[in-house]
PDB file of the backbone (N, CA, C, O) and the ligand in Angstrom, with CONECT records:
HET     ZN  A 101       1
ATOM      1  N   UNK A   1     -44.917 -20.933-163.546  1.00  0.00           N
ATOM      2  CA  UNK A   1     -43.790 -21.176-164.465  1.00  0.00           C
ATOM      3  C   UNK A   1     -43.930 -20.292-165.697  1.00  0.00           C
ATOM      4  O   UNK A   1     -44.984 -20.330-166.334  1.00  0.00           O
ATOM      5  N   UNK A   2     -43.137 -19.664-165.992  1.00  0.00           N
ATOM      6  CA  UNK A   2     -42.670 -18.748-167.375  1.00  0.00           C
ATOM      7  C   UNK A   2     -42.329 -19.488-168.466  1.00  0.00           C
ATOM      8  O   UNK A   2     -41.339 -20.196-168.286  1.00  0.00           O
ATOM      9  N   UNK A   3     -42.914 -19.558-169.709  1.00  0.00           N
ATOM     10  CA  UNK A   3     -42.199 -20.074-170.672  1.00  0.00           C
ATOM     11  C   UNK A   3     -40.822 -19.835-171.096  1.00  0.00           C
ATOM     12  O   UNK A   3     -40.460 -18.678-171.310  1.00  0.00           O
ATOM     13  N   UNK A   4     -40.156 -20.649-171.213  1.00  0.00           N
ATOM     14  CA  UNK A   4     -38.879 -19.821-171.910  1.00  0.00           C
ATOM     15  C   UNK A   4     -38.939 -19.306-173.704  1.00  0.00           C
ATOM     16  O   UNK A   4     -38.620 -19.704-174.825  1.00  0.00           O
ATOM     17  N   UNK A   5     -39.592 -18.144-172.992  1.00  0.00           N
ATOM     18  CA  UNK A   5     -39.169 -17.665-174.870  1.00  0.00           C
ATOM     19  C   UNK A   5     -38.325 -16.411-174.566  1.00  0.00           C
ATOM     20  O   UNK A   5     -38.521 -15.546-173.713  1.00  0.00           O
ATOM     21  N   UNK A   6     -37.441 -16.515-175.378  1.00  0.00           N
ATOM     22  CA  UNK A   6     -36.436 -15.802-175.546  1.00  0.00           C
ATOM     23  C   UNK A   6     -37.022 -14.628-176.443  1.00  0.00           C
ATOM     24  O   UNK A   6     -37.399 -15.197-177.468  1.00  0.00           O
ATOM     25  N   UNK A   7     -37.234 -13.518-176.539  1.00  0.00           N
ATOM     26  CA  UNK A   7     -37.531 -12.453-176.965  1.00  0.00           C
ATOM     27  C   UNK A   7     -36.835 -11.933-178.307  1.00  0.00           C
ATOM     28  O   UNK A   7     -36.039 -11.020-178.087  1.00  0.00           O
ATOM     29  N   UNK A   8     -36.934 -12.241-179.413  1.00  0.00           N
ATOM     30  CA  UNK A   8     -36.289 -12.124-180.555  1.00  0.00           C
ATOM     31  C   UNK A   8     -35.555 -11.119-180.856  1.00  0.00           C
ATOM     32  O   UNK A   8     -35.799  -9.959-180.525  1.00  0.00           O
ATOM     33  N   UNK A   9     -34.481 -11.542-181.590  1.00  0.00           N
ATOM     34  CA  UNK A   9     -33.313  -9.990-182.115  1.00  0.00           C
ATOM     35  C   UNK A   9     -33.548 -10.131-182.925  1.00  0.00           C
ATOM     36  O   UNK A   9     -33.087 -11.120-183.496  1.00  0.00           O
ATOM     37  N   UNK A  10     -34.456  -9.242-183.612  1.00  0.00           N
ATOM     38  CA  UNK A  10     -34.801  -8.862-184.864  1.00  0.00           C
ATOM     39  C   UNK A  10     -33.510  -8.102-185.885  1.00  0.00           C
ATOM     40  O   UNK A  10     -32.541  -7.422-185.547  1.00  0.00           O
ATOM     41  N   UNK A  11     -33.918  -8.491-187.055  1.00  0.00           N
ATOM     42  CA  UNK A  11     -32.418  -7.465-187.969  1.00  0.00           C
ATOM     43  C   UNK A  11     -33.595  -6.530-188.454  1.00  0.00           C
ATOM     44  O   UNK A  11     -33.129  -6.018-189.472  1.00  0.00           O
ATOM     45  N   UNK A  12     -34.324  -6.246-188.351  1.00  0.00           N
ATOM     46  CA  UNK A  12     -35.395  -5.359-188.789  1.00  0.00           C
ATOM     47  C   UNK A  12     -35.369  -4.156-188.827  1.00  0.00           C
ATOM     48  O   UNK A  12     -34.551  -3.867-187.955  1.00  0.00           O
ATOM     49  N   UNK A  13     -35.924  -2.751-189.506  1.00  0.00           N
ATOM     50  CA  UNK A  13     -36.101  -1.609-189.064  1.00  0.00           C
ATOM     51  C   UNK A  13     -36.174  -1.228-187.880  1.00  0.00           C
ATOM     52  O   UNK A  13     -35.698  -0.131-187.589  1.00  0.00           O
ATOM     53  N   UNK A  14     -36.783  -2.027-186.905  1.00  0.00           N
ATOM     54  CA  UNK A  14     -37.156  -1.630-185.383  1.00  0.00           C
ATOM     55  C   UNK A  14     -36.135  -1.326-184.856  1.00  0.00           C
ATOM     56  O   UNK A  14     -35.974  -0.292-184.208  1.00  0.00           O
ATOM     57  N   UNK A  15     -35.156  -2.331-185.092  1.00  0.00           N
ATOM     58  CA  UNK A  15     -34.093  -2.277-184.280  1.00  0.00           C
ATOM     59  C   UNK A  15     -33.133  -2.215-184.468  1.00  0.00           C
ATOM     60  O   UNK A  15     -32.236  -2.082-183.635  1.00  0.00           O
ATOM     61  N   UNK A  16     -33.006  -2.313-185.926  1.00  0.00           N
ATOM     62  CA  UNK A  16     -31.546  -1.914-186.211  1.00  0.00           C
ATOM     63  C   UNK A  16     -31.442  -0.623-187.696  1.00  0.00           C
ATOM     64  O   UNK A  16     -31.164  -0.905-188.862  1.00  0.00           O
ATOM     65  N   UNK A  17     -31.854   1.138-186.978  1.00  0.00           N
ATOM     66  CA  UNK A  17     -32.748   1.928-188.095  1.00  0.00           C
ATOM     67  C   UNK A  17     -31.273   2.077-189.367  1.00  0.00           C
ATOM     68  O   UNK A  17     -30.152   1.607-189.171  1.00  0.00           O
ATOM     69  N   UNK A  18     -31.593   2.636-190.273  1.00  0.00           N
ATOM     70  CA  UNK A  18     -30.904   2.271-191.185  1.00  0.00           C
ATOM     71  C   UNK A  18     -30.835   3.597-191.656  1.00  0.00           C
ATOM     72  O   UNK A  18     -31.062   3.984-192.802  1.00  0.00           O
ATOM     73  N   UNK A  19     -30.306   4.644-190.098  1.00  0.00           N
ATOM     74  CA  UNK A  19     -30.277   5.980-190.825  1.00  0.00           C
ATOM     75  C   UNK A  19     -29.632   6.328-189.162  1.00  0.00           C
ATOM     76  O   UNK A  19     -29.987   5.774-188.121  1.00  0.00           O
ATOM     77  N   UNK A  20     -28.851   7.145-189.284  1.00  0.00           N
ATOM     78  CA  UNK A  20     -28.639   8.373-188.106  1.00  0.00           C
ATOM     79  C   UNK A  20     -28.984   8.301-187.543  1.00  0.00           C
ATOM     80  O   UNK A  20     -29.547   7.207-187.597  1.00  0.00           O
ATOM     81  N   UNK A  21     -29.303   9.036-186.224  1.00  0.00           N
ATOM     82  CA  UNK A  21     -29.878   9.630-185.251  1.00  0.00           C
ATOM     83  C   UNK A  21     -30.147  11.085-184.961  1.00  0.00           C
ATOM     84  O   UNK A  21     -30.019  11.480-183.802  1.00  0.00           O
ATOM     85  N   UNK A  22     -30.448  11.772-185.754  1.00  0.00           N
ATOM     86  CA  UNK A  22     -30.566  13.578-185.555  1.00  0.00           C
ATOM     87  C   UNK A  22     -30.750  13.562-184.328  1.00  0.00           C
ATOM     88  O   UNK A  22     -30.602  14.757-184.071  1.00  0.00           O
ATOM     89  N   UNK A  23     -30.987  13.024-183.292  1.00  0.00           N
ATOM     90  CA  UNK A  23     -31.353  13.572-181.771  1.00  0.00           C
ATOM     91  C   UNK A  23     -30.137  13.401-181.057  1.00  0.00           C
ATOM     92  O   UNK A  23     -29.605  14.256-180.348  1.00  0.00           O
ATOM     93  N   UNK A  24     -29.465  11.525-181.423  1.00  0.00           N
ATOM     94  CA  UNK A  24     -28.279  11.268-180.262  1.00  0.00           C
ATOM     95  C   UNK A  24     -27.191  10.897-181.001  1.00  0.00           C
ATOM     96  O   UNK A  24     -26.135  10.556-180.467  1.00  0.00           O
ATOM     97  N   UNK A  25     -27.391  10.941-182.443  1.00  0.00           N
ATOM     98  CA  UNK A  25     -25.869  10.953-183.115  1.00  0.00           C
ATOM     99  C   UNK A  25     -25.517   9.481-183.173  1.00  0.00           C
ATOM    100  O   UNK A  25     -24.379   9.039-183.336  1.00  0.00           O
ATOM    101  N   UNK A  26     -26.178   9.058-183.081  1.00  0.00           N
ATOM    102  CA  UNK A  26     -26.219   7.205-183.336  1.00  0.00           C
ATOM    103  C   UNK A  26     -25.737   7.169-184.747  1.00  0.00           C
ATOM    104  O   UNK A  26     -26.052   7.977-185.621  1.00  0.00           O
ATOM    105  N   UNK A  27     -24.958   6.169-184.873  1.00  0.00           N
ATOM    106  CA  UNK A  27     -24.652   5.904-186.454  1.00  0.00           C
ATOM    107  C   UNK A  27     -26.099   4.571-186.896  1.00  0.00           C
ATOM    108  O   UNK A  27     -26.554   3.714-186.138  1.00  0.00           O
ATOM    109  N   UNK A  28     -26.417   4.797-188.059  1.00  0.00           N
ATOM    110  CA  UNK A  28     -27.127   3.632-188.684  1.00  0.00           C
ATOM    111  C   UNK A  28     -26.367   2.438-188.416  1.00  0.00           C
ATOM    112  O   UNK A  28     -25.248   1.927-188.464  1.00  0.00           O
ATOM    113  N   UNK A  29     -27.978   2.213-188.007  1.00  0.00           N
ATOM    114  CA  UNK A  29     -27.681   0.273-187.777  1.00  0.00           C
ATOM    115  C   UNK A  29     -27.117   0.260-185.795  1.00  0.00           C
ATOM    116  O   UNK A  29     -26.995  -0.755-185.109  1.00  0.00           O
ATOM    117  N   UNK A  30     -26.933   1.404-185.434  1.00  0.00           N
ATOM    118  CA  UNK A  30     -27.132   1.302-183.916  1.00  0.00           C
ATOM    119  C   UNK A  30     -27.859   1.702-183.061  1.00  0.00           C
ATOM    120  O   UNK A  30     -28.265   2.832-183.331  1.00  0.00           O
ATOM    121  N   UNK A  31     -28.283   1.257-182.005  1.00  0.00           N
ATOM    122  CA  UNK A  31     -29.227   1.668-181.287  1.00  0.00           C
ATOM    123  C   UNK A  31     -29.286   2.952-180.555  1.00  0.00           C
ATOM    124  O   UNK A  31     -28.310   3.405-179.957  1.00  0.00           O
ATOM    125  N   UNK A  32     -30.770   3.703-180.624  1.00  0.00           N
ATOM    126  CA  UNK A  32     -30.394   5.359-179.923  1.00  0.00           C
ATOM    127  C   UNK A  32     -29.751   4.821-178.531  1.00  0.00           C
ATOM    128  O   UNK A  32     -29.815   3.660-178.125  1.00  0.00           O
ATOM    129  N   UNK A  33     -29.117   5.917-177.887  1.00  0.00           N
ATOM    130  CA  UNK A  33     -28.614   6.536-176.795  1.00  0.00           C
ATOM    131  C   UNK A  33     -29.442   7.264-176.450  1.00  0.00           C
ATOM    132  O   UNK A  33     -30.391   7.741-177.072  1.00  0.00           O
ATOM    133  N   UNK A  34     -28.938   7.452-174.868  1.00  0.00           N
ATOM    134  CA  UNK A  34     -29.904   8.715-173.655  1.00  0.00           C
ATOM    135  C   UNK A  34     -28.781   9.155-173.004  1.00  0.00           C
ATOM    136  O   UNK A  34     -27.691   8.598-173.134  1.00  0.00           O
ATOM    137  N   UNK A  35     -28.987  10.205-172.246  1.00  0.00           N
ATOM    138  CA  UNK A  35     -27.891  10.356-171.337  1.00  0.00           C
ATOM    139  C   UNK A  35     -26.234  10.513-172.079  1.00  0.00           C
ATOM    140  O   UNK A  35     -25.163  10.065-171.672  1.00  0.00           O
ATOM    141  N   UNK A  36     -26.517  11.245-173.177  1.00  0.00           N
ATOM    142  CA  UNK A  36     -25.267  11.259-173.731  1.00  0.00           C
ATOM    143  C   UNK A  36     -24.212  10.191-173.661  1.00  0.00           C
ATOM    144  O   UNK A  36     -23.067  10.116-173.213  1.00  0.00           O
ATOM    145  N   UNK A  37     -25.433   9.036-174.561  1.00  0.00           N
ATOM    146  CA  UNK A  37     -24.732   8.362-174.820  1.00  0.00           C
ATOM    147  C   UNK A  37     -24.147   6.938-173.582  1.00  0.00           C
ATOM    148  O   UNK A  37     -23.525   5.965-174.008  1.00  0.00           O
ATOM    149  N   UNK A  38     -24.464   7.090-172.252  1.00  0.00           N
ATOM    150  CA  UNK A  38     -24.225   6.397-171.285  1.00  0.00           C
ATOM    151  C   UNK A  38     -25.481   5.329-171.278  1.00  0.00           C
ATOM    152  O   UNK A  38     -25.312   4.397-170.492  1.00  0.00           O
ATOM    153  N   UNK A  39     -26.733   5.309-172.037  1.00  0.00           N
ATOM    154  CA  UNK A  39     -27.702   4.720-171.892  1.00  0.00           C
ATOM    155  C   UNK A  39     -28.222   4.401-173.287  1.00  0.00           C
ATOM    156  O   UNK A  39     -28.439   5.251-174.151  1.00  0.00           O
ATOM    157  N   UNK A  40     -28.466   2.602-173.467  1.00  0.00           N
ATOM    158  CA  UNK A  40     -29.069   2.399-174.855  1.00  0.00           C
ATOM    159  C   UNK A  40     -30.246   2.112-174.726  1.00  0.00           C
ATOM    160  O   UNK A  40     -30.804   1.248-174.050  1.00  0.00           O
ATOM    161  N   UNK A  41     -30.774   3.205-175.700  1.00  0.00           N
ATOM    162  CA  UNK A  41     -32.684   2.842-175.989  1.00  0.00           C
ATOM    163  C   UNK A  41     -32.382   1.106-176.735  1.00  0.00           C
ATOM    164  O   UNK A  41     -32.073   0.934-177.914  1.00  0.00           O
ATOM    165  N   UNK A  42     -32.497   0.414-176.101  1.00  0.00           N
ATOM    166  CA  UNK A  42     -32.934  -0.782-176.828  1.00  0.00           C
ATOM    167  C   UNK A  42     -34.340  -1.048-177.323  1.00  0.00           C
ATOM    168  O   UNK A  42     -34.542  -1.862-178.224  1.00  0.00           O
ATOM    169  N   UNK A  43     -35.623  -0.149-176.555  1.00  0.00           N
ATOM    170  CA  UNK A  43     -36.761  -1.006-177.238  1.00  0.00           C
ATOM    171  C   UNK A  43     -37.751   0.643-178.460  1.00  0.00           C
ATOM    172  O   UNK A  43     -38.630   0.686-179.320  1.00  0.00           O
ATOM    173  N   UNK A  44     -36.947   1.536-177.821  1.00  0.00           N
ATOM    174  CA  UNK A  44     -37.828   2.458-179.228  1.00  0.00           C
ATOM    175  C   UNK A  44     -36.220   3.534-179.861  1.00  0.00           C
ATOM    176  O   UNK A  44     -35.010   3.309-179.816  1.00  0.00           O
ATOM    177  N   UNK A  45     -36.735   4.254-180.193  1.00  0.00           N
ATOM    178  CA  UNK A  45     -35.719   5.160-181.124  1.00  0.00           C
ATOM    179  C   UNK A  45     -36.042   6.790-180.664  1.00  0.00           C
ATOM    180  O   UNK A  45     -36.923   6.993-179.829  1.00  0.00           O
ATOM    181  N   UNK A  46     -35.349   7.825-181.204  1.00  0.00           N
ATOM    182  CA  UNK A  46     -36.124   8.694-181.128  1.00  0.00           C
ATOM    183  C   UNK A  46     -36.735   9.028-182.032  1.00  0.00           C
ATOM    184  O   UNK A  46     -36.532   8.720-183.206  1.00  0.00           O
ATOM    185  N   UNK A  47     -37.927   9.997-181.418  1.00  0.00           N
ATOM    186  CA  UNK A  47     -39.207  10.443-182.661  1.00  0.00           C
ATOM    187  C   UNK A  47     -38.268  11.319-183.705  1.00  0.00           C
ATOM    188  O   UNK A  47     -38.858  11.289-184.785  1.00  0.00           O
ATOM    189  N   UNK A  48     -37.254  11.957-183.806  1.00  0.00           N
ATOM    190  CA  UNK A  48     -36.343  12.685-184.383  1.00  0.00           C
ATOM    191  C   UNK A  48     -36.298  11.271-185.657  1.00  0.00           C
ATOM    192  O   UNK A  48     -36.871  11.232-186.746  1.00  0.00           O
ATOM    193  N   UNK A  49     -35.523  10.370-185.099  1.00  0.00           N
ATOM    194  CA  UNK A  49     -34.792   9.521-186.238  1.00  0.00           C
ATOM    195  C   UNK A  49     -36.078   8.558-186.727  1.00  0.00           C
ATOM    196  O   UNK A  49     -35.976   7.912-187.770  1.00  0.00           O
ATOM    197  N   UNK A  50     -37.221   8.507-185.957  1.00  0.00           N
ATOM    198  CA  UNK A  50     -38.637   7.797-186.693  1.00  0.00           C
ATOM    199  C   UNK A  50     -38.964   8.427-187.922  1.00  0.00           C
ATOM    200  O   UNK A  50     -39.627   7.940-188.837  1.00  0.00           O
ATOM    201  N   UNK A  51     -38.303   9.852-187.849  1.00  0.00           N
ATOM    202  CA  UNK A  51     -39.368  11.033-188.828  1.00  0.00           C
ATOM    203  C   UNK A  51     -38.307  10.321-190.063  1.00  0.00           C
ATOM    204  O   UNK A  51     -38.672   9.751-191.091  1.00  0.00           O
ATOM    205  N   UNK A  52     -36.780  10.584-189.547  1.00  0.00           N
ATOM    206  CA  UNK A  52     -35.507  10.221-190.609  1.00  0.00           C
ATOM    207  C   UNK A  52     -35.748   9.371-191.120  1.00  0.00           C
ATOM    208  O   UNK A  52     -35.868   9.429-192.344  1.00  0.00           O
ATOM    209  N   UNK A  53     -35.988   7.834-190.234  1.00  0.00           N
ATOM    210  CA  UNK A  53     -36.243   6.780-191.772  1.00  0.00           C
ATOM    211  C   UNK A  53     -37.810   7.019-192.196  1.00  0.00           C
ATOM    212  O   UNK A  53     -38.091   6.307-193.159  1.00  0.00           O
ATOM    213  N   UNK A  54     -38.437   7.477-191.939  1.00  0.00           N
ATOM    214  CA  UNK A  54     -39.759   7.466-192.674  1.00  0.00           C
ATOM    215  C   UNK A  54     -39.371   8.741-193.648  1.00  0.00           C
ATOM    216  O   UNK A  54     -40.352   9.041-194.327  1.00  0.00           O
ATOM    217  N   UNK A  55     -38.406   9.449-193.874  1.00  0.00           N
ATOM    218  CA  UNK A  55     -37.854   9.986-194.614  1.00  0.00           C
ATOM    219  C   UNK A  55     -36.787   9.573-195.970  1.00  0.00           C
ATOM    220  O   UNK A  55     -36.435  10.150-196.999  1.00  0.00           O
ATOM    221  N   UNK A  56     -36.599   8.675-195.535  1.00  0.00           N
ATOM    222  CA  UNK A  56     -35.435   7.977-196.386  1.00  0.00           C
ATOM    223  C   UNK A  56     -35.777   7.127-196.826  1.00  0.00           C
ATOM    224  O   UNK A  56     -35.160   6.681-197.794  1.00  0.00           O
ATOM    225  N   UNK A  57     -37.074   6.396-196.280  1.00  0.00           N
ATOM    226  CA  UNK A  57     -37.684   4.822-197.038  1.00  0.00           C
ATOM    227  C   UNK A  57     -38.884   5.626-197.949  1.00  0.00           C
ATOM    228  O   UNK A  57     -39.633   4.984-198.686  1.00  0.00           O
TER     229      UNK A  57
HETATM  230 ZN    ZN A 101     -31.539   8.735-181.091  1.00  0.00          ZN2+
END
């Protein structure tokens, strides 16, 4: 048996970056794209927009 834990939606930096996307053109506050855009990175970002908010914070 699996616990039911529901895996948290964070409002956090992680997941919701609070800057662009220089790689996939994501607006802040949405999640990167792959595949032009047909595919959402839900669990990382790109290293492009990691550098951006560690740029901006
Ligand atoms: Zn991206």
């Amino acid at each position: 048996m699996f616990p039911a834990r529901t895996p948290p939606i964070s409002s956090g930096d992680e997941t919701t970056p609070h800057a662009a996307c220089p790689a996939c053109d994501s607006q802040p506050g949405a999640p990167c794209t792959s595949h032009s855009g047909t595919r959402t990175r839900r669990h990382d970002v790109h290293r492009a927009r990691t550098a951006a908010l560690a740029a901006t914070s």
